[in-house]
C-alpha positions as CSV (number, residue, x, y, z in Angstrom):
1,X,48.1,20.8,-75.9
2,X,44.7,19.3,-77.3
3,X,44.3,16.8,-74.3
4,X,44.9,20.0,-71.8
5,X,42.2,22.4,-74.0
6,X,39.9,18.7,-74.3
7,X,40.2,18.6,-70.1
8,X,39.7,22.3,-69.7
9,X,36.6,22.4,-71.6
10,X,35.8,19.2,-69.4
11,X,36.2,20.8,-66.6
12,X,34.4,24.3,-66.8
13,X,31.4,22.2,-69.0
14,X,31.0,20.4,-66.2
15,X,30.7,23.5,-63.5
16,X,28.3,25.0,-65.9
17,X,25.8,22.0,-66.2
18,X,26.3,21.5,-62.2
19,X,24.9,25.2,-61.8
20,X,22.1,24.8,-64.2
21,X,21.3,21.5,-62.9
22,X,21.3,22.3,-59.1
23,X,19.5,26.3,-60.1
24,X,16.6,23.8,-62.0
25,X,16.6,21.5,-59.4
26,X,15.9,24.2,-56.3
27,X,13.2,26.0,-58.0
28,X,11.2,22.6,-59.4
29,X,11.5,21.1,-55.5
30,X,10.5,24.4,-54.0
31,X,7.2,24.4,-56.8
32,X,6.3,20.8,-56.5
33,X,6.0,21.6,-52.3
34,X,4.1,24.6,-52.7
35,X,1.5,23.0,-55.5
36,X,-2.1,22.5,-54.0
37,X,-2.3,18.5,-54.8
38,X,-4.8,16.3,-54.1
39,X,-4.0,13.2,-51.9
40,X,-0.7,13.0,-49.5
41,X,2.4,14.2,-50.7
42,X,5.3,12.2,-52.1
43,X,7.8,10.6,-49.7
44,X,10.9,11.8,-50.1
45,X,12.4,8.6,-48.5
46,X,10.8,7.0,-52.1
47,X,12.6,9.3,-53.9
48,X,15.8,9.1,-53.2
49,X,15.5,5.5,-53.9
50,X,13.9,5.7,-57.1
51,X,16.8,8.5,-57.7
52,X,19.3,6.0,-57.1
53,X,17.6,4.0,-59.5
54,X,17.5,5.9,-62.7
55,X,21.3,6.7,-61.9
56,X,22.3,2.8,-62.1
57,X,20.0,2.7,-65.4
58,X,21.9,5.4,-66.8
59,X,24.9,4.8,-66.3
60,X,24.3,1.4,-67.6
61,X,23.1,2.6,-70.5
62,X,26.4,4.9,-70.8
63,X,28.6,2.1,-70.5
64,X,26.2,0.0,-73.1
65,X,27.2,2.8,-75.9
66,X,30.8,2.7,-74.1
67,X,30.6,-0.7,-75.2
68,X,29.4,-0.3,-78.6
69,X,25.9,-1.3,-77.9
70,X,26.5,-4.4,-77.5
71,X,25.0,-6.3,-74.9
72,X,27.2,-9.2,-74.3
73,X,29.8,-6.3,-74.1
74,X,28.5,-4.1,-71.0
75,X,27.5,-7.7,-69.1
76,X,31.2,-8.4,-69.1
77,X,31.9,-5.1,-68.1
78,X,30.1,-5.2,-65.7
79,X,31.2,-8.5,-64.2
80,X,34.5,-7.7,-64.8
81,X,34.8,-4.1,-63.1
82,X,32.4,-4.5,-60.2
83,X,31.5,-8.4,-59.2
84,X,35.0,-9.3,-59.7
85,X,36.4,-6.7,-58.4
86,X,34.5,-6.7,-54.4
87,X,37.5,-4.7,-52.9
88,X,37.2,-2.1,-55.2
89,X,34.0,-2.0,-55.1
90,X,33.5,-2.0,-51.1
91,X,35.1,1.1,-51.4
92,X,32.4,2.7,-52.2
93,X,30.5,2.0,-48.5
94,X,32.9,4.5,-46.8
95,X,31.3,7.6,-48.8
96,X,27.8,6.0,-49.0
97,X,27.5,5.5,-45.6
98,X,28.7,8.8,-44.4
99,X,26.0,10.7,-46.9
100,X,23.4,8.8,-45.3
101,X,24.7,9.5,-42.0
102,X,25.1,13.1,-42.8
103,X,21.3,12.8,-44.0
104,X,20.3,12.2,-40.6
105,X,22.8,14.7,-38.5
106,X,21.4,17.7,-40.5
107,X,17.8,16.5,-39.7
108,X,19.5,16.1,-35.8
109,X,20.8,19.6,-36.1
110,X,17.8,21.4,-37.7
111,X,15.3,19.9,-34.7
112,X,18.0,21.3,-32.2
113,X,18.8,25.0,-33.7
114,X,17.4,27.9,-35.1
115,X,17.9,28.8,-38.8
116,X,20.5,31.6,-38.3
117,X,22.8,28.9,-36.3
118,X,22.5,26.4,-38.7
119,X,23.1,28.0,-41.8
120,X,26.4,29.8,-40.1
121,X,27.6,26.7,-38.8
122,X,27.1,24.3,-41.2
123,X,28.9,26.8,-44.1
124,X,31.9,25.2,-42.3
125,X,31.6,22.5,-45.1
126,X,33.6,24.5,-47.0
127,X,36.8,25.0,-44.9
128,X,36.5,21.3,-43.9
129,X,36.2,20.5,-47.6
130,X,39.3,22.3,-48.7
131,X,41.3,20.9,-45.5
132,X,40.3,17.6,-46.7
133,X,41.6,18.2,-50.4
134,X,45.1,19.3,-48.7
135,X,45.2,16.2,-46.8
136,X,44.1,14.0,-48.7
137,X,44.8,14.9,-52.3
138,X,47.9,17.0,-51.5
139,X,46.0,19.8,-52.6
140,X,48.0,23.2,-52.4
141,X,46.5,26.8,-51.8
142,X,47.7,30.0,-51.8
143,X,47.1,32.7,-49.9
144,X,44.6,33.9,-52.6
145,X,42.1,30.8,-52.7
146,X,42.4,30.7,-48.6
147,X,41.1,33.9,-48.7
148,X,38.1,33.5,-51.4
149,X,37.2,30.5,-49.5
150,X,36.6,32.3,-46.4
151,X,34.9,35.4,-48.0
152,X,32.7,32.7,-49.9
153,X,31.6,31.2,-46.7
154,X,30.9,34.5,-45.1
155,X,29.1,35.4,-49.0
156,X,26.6,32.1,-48.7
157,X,25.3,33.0,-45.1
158,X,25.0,36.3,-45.9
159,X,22.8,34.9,-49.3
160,X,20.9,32.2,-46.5
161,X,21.0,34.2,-43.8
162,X,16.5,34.2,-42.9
163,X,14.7,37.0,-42.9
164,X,12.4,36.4,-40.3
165,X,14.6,35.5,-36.7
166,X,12.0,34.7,-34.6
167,X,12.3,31.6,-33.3
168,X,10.2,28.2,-33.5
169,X,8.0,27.8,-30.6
170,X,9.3,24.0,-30.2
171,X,13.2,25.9,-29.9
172,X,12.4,28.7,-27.4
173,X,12.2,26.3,-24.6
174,X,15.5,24.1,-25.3
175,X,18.6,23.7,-23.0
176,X,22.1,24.5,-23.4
177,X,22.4,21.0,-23.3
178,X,20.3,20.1,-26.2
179,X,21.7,23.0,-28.5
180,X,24.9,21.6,-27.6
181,X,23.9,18.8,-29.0
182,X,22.6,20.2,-33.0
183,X,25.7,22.0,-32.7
184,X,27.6,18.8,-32.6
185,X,25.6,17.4,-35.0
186,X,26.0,19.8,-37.7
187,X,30.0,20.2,-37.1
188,X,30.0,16.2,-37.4
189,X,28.2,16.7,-40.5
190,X,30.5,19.3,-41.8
191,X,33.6,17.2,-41.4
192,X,32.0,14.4,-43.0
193,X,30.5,16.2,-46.1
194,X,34.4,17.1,-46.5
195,X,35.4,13.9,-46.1
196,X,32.8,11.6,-47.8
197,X,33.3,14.6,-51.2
198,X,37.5,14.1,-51.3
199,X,37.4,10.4,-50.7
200,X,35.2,10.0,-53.4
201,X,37.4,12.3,-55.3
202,X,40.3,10.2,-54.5
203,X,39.1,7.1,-55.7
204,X,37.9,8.5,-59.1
205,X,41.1,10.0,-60.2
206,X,43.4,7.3,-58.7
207,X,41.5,4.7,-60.0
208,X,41.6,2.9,-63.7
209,X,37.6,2.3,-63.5
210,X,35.2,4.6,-65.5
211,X,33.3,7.4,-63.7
212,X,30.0,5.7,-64.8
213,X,31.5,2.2,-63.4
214,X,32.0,4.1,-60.0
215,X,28.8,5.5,-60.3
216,X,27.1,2.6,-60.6
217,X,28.7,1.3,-57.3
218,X,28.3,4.2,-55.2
219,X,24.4,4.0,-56.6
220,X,24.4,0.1,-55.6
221,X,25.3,1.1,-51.7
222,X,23.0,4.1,-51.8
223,X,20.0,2.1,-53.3
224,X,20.2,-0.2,-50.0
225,X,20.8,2.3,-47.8
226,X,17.8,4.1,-49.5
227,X,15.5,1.4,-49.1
228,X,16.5,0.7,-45.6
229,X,15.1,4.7,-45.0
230,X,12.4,3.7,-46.5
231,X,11.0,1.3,-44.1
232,X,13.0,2.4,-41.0
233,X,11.0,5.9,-41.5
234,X,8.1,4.9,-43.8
235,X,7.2,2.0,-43.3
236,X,3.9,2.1,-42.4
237,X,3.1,4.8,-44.9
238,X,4.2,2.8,-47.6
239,X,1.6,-0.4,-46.3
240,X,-1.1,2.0,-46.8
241,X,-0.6,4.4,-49.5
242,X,2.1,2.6,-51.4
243,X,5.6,3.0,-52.6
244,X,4.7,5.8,-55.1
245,X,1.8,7.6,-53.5
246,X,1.4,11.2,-54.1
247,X,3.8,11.0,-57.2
248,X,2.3,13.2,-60.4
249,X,4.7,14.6,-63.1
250,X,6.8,17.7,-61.4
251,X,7.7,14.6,-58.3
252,X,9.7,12.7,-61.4
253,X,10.9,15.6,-63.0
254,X,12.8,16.1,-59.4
255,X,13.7,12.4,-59.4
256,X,15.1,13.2,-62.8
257,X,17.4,16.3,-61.8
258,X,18.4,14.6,-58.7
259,X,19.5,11.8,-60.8
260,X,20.8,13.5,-63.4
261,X,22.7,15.7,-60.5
262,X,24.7,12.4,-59.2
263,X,25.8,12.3,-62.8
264,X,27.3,15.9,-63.1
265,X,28.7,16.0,-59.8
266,X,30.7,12.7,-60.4
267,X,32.1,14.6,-63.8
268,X,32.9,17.5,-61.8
269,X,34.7,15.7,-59.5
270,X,36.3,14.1,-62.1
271,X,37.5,16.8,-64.1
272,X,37.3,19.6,-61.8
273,X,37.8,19.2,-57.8
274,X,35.0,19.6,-54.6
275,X,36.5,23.0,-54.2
276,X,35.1,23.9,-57.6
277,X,31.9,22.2,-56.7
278,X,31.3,24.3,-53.5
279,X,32.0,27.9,-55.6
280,X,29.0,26.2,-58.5
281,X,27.0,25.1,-55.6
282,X,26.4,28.8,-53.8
283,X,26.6,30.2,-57.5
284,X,23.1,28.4,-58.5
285,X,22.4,29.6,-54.7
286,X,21.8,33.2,-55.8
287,X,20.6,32.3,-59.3
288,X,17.7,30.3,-57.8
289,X,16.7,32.8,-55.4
290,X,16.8,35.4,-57.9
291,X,14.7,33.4,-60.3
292,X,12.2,32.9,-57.4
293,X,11.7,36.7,-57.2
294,X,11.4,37.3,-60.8
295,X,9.4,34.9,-61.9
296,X,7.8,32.6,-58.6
297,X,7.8,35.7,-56.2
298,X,7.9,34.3,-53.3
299,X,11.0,35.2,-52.1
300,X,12.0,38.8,-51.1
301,X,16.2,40.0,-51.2
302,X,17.4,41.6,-48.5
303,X,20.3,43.9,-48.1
304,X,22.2,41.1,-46.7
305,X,21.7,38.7,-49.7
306,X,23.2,41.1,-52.0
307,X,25.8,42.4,-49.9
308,X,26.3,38.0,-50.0
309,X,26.2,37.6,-53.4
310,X,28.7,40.2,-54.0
311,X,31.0,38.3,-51.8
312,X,30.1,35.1,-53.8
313,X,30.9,36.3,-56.7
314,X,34.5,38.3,-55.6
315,X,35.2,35.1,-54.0
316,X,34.7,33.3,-57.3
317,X,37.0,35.3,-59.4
318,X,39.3,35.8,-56.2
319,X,39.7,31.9,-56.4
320,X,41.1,31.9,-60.1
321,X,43.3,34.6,-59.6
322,X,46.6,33.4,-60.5
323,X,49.3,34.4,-57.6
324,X,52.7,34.8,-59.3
325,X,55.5,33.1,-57.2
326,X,58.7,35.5,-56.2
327,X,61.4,34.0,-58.6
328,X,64.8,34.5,-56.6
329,X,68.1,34.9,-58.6
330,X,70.9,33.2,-56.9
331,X,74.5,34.3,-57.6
332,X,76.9,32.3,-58.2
């Protein structure tokens, strides 16, 4: 009874700091690219390295108080869980790779389609998500939490939906062909945001290894794929400006929340599921908005976006509704 009210507090903690985190994280990103700066803005391809970054040191440091703060401790921890373990480890490449891949669809997708397409389509996430969960985690839904997943997809395009529909002059001249092809890329995308957030799943709560352990792998496999952004896209930007050029205090206040985002969302998984995470996720959607019109004002509601956040939320409570099964009496 204490271990299921210890996991339960776990569990809806962990939402909560997700929300916050991500609601803190949307409205210091959208202030630190609307600042007047001197000198060229920060490359994001730096930060998500230096992101990657702080969450090895951290979790380190977690698994140096796991270990009593002793050094030699956390070194053979260290050793034992990921150098000697390589298969265990590799496991981590399938979900790294596929969020770097997905990195680069969504930028494929975004060249390729209007806003109003995109946000529609790529909402898809999801469904795929919770297909994922059934397949891979043997996941069961009732009719209920089918339903509050489609009315939240339908809430957060409502909440994204833009206000302003005119299209980009680069996107009034494209083919079928081309649109065909953003479409692909953001459906890929979808399927592998589903896929990449279950597998992880299944590998923290199947295995014996420590969330900060898998962490730190996962962060391994991202830091190289980080740096290889870097320099693929970068490159020459770095060779003149430098690796941290247009950095001030709101870029590592970012870096921070992104990094102390990767954290939370590993809990959640943890202790919660992706489902969860996708109901948190469009949750801090409509607090950040609202929070830009109070207090940034630069962003004006439409009817839509409450009509969507009204969805959001039924969807939310919809979700947790607790369907009774039919008991049948048999006779004997």
């Amino acid at each position: 009874m204490l271990r299921s009210s210890v996991s339960t507090h776990q569990k809806y903690g962990s939402l909560g700091l997700l929300v916050l985190q991500t609601t803190t994280l949307v409205l210091t990103m959208r202030y630190s690219r609307t600042q007047q700066a001197e000198g060229p803005r920060y490359l994001a391809s730096s930060a998500v390295v230096c992101t990657e970054l702080l969450k090895i040191a951290a979790c380190t440091l977690l698994i140096f108080r796991d270990n009593r703060f002793s050094v030699h401790a956390m070194n053979q921890t260290l050793w034992d869980e990921i150098v000697s373990k390589p298969l265990e480890t590799l496991k981590l490449t399938i979900p790294s790779g596929i969020y770097t891949l997905q990195n680069n669809l969504l930028y494929v997708a975004l060249s390729h389609l209007d806003a109003a397409t995109y946000q529609v389509t790529y909402q898809l996430k999801i469904l795929t998500t919770a297909l994922f969960s059934v397949s891979l985690l043997g996941k069961r839904l009732g009719n209920y939490q089918w339903l509050s997943l489609l009315i939240l997809m339908t809430g957060v395009v409502l909440v994204q939906w833009p206000s302003d529909l005119t299209l980009v002059p680069e996107l009034e001249n494209l083919s079928a062909g081309t649109q065909f092809m953003g479409l692909l890329a953001v459906l890929v995308a979808c399927f592998s945001s589903g896929f990449a957030g279950v597998y992880f799943e299944k590998i923290l709560k199947e295995s014996k290894q420590c969330v900060w352990i898998r962490n730190i792998q996962l962060g391994l496999f991202g830091l190289a794929f980080g740096l290889t952004g870097v320099f693929a896209y970068d490159g020459d930007r770095v060779l003149t400006g430098g690796f941290l050029q247009g950095y001030n205090s709101i870029t590592w206040i970012v870096v921070l929340l992104q990094a102390l985002g990767g954290l939370v969302i590993a809990a959640v998984i943890k202790y919660a599921d992706n489902i969860l995470k996708g109901f948190a996720t469009s949750i801090s959607i409509i607090l950040s908005s609202l929070i830009s019109y109070f207090w940034l004002e630069d962003f004006d509601p439409t009817r839509l976006f409450f009509l969507g956040s009204v969805l959001v939320i039924t969807a939310t409570f919809l979700y947790g509704f607790d369907q009774k099964p039919v008991v049948s009496s048999n006779v004997a």
